[in-house]
C-alpha positions as CSV (number, residue, x, y, z in Angstrom):
1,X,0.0,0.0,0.0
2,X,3.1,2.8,0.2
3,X,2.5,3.5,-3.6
4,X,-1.3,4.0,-3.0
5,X,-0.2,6.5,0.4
6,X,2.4,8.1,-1.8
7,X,0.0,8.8,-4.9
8,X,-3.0,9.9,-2.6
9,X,-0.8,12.4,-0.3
10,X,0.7,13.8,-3.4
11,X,-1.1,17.0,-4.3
12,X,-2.1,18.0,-8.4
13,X,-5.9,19.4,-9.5
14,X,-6.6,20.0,-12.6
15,X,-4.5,21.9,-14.7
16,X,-1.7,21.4,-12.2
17,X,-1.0,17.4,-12.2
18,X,3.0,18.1,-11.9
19,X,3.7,16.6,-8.8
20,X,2.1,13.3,-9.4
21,X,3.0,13.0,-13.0
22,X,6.6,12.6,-11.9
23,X,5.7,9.6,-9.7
24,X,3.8,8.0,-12.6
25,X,6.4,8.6,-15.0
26,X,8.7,6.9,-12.7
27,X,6.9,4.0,-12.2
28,X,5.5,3.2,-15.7
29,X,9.6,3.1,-16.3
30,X,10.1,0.1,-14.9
31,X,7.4,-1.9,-16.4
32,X,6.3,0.0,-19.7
33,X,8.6,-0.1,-23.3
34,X,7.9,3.3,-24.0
35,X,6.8,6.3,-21.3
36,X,5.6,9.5,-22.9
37,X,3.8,12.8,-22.1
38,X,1.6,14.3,-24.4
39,X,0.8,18.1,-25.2
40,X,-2.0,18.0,-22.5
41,X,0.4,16.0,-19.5
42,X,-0.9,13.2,-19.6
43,X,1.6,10.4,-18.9
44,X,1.2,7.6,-21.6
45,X,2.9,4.3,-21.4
46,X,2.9,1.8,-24.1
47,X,3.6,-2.4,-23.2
48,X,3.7,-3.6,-26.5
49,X,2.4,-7.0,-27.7
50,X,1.8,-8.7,-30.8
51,X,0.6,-5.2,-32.3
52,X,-2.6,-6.6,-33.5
53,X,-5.1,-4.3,-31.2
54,X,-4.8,-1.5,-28.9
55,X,-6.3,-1.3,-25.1
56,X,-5.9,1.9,-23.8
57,X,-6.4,2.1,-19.7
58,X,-7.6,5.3,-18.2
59,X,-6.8,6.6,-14.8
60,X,-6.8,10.3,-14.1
61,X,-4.2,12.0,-12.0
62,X,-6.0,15.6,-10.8
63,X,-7.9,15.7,-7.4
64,X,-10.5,18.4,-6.6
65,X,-9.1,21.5,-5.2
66,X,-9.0,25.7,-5.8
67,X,-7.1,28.4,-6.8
68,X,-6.8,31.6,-5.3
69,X,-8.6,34.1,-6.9
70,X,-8.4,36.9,-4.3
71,X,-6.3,38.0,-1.2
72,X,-8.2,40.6,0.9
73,X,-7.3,43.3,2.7
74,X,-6.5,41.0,6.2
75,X,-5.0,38.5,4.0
76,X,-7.2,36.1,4.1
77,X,-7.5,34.2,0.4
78,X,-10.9,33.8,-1.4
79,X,-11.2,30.6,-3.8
80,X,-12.3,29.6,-6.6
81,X,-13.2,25.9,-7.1
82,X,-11.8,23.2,-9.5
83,X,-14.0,20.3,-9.6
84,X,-17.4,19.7,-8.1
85,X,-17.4,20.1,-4.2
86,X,-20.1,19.5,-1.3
87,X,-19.7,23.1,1.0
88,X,-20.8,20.4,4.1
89,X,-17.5,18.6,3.7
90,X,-15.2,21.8,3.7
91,X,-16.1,23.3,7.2
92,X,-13.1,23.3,9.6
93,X,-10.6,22.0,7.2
94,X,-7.0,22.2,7.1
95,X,-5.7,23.1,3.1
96,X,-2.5,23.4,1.9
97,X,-1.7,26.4,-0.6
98,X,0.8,25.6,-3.2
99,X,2.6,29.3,-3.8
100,X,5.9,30.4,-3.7
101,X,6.4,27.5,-1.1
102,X,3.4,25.2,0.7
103,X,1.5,27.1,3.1
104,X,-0.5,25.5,5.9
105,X,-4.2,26.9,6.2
106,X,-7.2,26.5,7.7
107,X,-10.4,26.8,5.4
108,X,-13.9,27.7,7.0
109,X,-16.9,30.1,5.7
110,X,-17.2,33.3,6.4
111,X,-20.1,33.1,8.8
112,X,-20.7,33.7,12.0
113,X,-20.1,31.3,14.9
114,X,-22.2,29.8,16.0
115,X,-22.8,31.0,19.5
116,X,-23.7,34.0,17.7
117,X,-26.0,33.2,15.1
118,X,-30.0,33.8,15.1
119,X,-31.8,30.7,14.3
120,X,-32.6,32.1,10.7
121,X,-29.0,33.0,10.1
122,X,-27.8,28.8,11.6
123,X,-30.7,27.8,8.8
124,X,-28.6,29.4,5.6
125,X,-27.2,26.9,2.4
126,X,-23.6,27.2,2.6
127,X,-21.8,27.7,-0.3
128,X,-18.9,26.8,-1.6
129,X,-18.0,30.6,-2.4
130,X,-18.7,31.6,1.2
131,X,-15.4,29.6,2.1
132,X,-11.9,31.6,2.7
133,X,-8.2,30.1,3.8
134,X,-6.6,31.4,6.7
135,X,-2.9,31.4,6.7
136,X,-2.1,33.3,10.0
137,X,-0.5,36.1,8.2
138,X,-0.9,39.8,6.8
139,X,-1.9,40.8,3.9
140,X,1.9,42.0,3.2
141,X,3.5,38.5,4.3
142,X,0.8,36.8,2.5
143,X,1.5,38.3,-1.0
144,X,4.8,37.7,-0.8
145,X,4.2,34.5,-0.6
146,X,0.9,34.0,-2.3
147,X,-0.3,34.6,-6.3
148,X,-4.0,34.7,-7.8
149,X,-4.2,31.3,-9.5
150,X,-1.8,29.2,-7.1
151,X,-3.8,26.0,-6.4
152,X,-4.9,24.5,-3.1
153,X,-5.4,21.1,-1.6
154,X,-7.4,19.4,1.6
155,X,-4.8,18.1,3.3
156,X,-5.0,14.9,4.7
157,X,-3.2,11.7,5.3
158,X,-3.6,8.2,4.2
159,X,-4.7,6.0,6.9
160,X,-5.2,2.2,7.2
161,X,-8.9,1.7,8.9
162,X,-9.8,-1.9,9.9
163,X,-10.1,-4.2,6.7
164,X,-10.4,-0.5,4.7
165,X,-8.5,2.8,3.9
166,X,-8.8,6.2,4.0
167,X,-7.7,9.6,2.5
168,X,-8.0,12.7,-0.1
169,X,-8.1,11.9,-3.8
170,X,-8.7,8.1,-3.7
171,X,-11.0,9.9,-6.3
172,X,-8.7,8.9,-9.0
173,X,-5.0,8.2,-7.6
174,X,-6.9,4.5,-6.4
175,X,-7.3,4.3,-10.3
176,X,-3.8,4.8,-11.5
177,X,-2.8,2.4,-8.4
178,X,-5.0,0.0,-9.8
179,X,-3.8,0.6,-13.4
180,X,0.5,0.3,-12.6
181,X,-0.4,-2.6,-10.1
182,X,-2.5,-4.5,-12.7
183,X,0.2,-4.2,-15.4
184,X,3.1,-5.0,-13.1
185,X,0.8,-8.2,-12.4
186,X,0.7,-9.4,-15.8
187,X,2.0,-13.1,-16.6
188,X,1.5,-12.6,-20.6
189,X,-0.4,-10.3,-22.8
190,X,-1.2,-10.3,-26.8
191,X,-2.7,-6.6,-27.0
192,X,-0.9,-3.5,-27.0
193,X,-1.6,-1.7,-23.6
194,X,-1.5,1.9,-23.6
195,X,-1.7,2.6,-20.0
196,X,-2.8,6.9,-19.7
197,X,-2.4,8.2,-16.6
198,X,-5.0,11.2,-17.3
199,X,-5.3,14.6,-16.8
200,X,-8.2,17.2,-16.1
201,X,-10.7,14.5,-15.7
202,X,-12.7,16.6,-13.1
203,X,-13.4,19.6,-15.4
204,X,-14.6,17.1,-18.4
205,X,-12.7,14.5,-19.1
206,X,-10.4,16.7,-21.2
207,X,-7.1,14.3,-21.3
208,X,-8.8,11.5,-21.7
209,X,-10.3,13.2,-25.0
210,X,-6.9,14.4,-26.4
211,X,-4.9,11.2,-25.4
212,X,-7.8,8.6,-27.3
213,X,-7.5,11.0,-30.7
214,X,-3.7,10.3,-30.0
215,X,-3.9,6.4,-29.1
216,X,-7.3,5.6,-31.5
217,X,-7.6,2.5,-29.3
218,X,-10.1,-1.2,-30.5
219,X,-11.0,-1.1,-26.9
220,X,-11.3,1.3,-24.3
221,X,-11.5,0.6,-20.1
222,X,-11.4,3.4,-17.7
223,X,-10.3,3.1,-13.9
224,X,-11.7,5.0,-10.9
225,X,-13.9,4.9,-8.1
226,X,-17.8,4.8,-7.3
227,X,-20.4,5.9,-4.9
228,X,-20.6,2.8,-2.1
229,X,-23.9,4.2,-0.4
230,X,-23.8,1.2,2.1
231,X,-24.2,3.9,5.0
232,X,-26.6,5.4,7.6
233,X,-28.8,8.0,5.3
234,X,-29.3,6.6,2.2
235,X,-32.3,4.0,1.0
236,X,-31.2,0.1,-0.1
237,X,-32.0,1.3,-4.1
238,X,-29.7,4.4,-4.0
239,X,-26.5,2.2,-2.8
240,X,-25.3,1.7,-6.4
241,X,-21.9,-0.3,-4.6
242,X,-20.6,-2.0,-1.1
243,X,-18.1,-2.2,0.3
244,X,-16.6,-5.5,0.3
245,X,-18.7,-7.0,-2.6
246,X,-15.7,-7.0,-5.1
247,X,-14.9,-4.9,-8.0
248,X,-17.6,-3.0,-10.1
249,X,-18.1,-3.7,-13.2
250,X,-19.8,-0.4,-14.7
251,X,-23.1,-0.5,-17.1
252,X,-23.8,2.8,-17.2
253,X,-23.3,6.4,-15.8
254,X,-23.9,9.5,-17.1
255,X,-20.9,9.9,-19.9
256,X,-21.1,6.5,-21.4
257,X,-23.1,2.9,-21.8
258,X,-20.5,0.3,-21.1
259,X,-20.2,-2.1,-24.4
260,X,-22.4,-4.9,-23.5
261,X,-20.0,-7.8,-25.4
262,X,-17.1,-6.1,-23.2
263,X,-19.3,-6.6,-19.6
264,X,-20.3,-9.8,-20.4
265,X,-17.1,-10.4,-21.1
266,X,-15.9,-9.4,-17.7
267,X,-18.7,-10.5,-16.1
268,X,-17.8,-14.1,-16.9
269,X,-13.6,-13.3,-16.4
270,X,-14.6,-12.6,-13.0
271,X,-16.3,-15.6,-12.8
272,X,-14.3,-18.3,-13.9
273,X,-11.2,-16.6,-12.3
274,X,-13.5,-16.8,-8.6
275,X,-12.9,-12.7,-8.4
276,X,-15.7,-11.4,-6.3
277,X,-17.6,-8.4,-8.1
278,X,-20.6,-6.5,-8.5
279,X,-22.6,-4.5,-11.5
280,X,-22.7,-0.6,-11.4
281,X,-25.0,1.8,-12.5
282,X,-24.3,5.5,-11.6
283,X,-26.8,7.8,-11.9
284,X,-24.6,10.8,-11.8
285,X,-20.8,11.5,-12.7
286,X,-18.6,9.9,-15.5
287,X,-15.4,8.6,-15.9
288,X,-12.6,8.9,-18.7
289,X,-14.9,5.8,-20.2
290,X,-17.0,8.8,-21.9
291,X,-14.3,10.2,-23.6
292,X,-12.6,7.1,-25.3
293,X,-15.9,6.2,-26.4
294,X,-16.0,9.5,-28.5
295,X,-12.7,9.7,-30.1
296,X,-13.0,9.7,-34.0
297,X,-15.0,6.8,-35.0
298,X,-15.4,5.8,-31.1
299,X,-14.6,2.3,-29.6
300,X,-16.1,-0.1,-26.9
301,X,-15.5,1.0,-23.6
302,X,-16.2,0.3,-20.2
303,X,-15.5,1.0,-16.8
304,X,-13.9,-0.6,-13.9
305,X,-14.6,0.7,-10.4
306,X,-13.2,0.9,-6.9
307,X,-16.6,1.4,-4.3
308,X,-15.7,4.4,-2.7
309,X,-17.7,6.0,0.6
310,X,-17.8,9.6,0.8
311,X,-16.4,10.5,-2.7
312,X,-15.5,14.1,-3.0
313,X,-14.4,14.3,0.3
314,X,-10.5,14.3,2.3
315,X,-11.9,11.1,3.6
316,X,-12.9,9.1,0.6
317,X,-12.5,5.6,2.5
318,X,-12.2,1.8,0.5
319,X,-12.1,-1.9,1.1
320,X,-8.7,-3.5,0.6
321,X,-10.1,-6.9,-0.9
322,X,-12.3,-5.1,-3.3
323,X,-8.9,-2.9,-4.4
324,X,-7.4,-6.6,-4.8
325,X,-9.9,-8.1,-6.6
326,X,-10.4,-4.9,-9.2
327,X,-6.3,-5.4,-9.5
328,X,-6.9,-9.2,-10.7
329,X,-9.8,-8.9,-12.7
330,X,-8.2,-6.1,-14.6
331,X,-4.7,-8.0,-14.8
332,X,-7.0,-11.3,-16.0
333,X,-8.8,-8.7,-19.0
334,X,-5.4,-7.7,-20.4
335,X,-4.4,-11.2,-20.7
336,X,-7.6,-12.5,-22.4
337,X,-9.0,-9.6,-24.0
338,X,-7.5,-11.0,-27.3
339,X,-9.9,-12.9,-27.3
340,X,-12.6,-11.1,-27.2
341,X,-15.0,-10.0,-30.1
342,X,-16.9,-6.2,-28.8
343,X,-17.9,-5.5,-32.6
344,X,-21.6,-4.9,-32.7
């Protein structure tokens, strides 16, 4: 798990995937034949096999986070947001602020507290613009120290919990995880595998999109995680995943319909290789899975997931057996997806 703590503790939103691109790059090195990065960033390594057909695996790099888009007159920083947040999760955080040097912070809204709030004031919708970074300094220290459009991070650890684990950006450095640790796996394999290590997913899947023009993959599979609703507050049909209950095997979210030849197909891998699993349907959200599918004349895709409680969050939290078993199912794909027919 020290490659999974050093990916998730690494900090990179959108735009800004530096810092983890050079820990892909490094380990796609020692397994891949060639290791590129494209005009976007993303990191694109290619395992050659008998040249016959192209898999290209998906697993985006960025986390959710801001930039600074104002320092006020106390110093205190104003945000703007880069990827879709809850404002329930963000109260009493501590953030680090990527400037001139990382800054510690403490993020909170600007309301009162709440010993001093009237009960209509305690009944407002927060919002994610109300929030602002404290970094215990003046306005004058802060500047020199601080630009509009330096990016910021939740800042949290990884942390082994029971038979799960826990920390920020699970949400999709669980998917390049499973991606190098599926490849590194691999007994034998007749397709080419172009393994992408994305960028920009959470503002629209936009490296994904350049890097399948670039590949033109036959078949196209897509790693990240999914809502596990297996928790107080949510109703038995709105659990889409458990925890526990294996990989997910997606048929359909928001950005794309899963190839039906190519679940099947899984379905039964999973099956005859006794890999516990589950089916997927997401109501909401998309993965890299919608982009592939696009890409000039489009190819079958589909999507592997990792259930995930409280996605979005600095305390996105998974199952270690299901991380295993979407590790194997995806190493067993590679090595039989030659044989495999997804026309339709």
């Amino acid at each position: 798990m020290e490659l999974l703590k050093k990916l998730t503790e690494a900090n990179g939103i959108p735009g800004r995937e530096e810092r983890i691109r050079e820990i892909v790059i490094t380990e796609m090195k020692s397994m891949m034949d060639e290791v590129n990065v494209d005009a976007m960033g993303n990191v694109i390594g290619v395992k050659k096999g008998k040249g016959n057909k192209k898999v290209m695996l998906c697993g985006h790099m960025d986390e959710i986070g801001f930039i600074v888009s104002h320092i006020d007159d106390k110093g205190f920083l104003r945000l703007n947001p880069v990827g879709g947040f809850d404002p329930r999760t963000l109260v009493a955080q501590r953030v680090n602020v990527h400037g001139r040097e990382d800054l510690k912070g403490v993020l909170m809204p600007g309301i009162k507290p709440a010993h001093l709030m009237t009960p209509e004031e305690a009944k407002r919708t927060l919002r994610v613009q109300d929030f602002f970074i404290d970094l215990g300094r003046t306005k004058e220290e802060v500047e020199k120290l601080v630009r509009i459009g330096d990016f910021v991070t939740l800042d949290r650890n990884f942390e082994e919990i029971g038979d799960n684990f826990s920390a920020k950006a699970l949400d999709d450095r669980a998917g390049v995880y499973i991606m190098l640790e599926a490849i590194r796996k691999l007994q034998s394999h007749d397709v080419d595998i172009y393994a992408v290590a994305t960028v920009q997913e959470e503002q629209g899947l936009r490296g994904a999109t350049t890097g399948a023009y670039g590949v033109r993959p036959d078949v196209g599979l897509a790693l990240d995680v999914t809502i596990a609703g297996d928790v107080p507050g949510g109703s038995p049909d709105s659990v889409v995943t458990k925890l526990g209950d294996g990989a997910a095997i997606k048929l359909m979210d928001s950005a794309a319909i899963s190839n039906y030849k190519l679940v099947d197909f899984m379905r039964d891998l999973a099956e005859d290789n006794d890999i516990k699993y589950q089916m997927e349907i997401l109501p909401r959200g998309g993965t890299d899975a919608g982009a592939m599918e696009r890409a000039h004349t489009g190819c079958p895709v589909i999507t592997l997931s990792l259930p995930t409680r409280y996605v979005h969050s600095n305390v996105e939290t998974a199952n270690k057996k299901d991380l295993q078993a979407t590790i194997d199912l995806l190493a067993k794909f590679l090595e039989n997806v030659h044989k495999g027919d997804f026309s339709l």
